[in-house]
C-alpha positions in Angstrom: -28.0 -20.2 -49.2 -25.1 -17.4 -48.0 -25.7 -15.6 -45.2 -22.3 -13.7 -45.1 -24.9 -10.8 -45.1 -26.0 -11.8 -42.2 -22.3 -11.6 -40.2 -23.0 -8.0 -38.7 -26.1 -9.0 -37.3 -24.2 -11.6 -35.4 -21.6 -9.8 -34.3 -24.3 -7.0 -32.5 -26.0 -9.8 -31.4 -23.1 -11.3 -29.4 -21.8 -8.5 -28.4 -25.5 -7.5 -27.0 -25.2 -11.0 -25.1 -22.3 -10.1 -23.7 -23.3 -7.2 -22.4 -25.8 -8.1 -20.6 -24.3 -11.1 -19.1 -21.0 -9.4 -17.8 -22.6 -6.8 -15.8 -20.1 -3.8 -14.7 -18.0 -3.4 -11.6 -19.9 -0.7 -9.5 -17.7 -0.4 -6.6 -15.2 -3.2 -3.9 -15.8 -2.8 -0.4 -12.3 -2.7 1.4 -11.1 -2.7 4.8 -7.8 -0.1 5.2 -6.4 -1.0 8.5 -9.3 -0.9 11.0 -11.9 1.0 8.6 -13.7 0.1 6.1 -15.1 2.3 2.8 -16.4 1.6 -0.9 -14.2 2.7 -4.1 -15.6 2.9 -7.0 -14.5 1.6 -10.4 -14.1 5.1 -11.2 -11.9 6.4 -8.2 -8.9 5.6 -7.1 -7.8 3.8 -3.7 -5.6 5.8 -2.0 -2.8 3.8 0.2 0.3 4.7 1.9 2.9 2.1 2.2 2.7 0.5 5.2 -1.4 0.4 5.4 -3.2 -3.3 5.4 -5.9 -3.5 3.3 -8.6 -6.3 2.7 -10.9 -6.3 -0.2 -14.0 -7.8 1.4 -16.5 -7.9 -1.9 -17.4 -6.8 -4.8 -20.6 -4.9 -6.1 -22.1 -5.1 -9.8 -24.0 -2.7 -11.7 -28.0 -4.1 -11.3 -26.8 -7.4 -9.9 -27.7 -9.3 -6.5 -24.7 -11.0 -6.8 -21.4 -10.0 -6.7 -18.0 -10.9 -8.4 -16.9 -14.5 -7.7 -13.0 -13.5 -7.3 -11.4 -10.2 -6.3 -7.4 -10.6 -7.0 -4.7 -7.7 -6.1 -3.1 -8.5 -9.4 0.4 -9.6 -8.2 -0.1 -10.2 -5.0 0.7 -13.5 -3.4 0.3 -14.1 0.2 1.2 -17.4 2.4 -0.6 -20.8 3.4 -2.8 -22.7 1.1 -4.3 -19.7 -0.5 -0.8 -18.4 -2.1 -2.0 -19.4 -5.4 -5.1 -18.8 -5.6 -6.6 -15.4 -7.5 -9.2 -14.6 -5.3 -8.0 -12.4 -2.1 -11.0 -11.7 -0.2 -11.3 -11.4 2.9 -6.4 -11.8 3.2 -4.9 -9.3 4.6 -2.6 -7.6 2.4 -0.1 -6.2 4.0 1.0 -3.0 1.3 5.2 -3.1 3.0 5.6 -6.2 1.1 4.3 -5.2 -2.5 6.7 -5.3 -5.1 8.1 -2.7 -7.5 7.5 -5.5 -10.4 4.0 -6.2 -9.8 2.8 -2.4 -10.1 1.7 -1.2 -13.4 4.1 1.5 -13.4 6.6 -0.9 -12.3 8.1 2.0 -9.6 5.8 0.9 -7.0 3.0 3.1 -7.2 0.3 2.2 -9.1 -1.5 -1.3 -8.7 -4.8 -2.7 -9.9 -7.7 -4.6 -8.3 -9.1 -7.1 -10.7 -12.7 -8.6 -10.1 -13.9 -11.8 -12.2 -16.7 -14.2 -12.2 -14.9 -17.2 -14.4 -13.2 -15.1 -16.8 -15.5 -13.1 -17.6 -14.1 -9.5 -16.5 -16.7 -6.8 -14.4 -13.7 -3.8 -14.2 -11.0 -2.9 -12.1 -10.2 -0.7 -9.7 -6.8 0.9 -9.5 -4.2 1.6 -6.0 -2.0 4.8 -5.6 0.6 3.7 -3.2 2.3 6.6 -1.0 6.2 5.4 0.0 7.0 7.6 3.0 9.7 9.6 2.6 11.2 11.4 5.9 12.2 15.2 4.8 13.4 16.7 7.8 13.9 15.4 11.6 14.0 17.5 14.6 16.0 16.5 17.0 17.1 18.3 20.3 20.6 17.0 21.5 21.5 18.6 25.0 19.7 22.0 24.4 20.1 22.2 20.8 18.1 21.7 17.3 19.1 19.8 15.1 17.4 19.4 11.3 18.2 16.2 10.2 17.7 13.6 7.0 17.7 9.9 6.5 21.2 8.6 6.9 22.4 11.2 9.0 24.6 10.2 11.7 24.8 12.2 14.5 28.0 12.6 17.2 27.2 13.3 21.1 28.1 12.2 24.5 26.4 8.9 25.9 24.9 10.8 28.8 23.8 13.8 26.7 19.8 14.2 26.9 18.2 14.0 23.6 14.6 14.8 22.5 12.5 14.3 19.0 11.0 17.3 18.5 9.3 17.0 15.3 9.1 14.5 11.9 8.2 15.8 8.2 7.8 13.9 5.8 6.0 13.8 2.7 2.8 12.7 4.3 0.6 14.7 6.6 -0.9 11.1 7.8 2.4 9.8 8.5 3.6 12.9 10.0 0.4 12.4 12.6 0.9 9.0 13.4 5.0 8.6 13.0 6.5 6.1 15.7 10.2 6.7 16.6 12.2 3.2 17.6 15.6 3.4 19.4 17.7 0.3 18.4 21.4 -0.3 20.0 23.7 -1.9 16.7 26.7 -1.6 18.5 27.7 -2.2 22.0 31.6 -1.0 22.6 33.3 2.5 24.0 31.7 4.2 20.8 28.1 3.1 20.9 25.9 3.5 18.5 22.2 3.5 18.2 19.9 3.5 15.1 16.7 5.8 15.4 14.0 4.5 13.1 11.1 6.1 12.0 8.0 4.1 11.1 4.3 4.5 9.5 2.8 1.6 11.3 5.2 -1.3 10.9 6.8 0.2 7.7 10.3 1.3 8.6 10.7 4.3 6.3 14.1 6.1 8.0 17.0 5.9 9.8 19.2 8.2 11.9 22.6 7.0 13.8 23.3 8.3 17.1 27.0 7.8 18.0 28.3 7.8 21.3 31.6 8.2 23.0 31.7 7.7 26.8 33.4 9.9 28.8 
């Protein structure tokens, strides 16, 4: 007897199978630095360079369970989970992803993967924000300066000097900016390195050189 007629059948039957027993992503639950919030598959997670995130679990459409492995496709951290896919509940810290393991291969777009075998539920996807410092404000004995990553600037060691505002391309960074002063050269003509971080991502650098008098 041929049941070739039969194939189509087969095929809608399967894929109804299927269906129904790889249920959807509805939404990860993440922690970004000390809060946490649900993305859905259909939105995107916002991060800006420098953030730590932490997926924490997964949700599926109608299920009491969730999804048995959450990975930050590319991602590998240290100790004995390095090479594992699942990344719940690691800290992820977003200074140290790589240009190579973004999907735009620039460094800002990622995706979060959820499994349960290999059985795919959906994805969600990562915009990552590099800061960028556009201008610096600095006020060296009595006067403004506008300044960009890179710039060095000339003054006298004992001349006062003030940071009097940071733009960059972020109004979140631009809120929460820290401003290190590190000495990299210890002579007659000193010179110190001002650095500008979003959390522990160090994102700019000005030079202040100094001539005693």
């Amino acid at each position: 007897m041929r049941l070739w007629h039969l194939l189509p059948l087969l095929l809608l039957h399967t894929a109804a199978v299927e269906a129904v027993v790889t249920p959807k992503l509805d939404r990860v639950r993440v922690r970004i630095n000390d809060s946490e919030k649900d993305v859905s598959r259909k939105d995107r997670l916002e991060l800006i360079r420098g953030d730590d995130l932490t997926l924490l679990y997964a949700v599926l459409e109608g299920q009491a369970k969730g999804a048995e492995t959450i990975n930050f496709v590319g991602y590998r951290g240290e100790g004995p989970r390095r090479w594992q896919d699942d990344d719940r509940g690691i800290l992820i810290p977003t200074s140290e992803l790589g240009k190579g393991w973004s999907l735009d291969k620039s460094g800002t777009l990622y995706r979060i993967e959820t499994r349960t075998g290999q059985k795919v539920h959906g994805e969600v996807l990562v915009s990552l924000l590099t800061p960028e410092l556009q201008t610096l404000t600095l006020n060296v004995k009595g006067v403004e300066r506008q300044l960009k990553d890179g710039d060095v600037v000339d003054m006298a060691a004992d001349d006062p000097i003030k940071v009097v505002s940071v733009r960059t391309n972020s109004p979140v960074v631009d809120a929460s900016v820290r401003v290190e002063f590190k000495e990299i050269k210890s002579d007659a003509n000193r010179q110190v390195e001002l650095r500008l971080l979003y959390r522990s991502y160090a994102f700019a650098s000005v030079y202040l050189h100094t001539v005693a008098k």
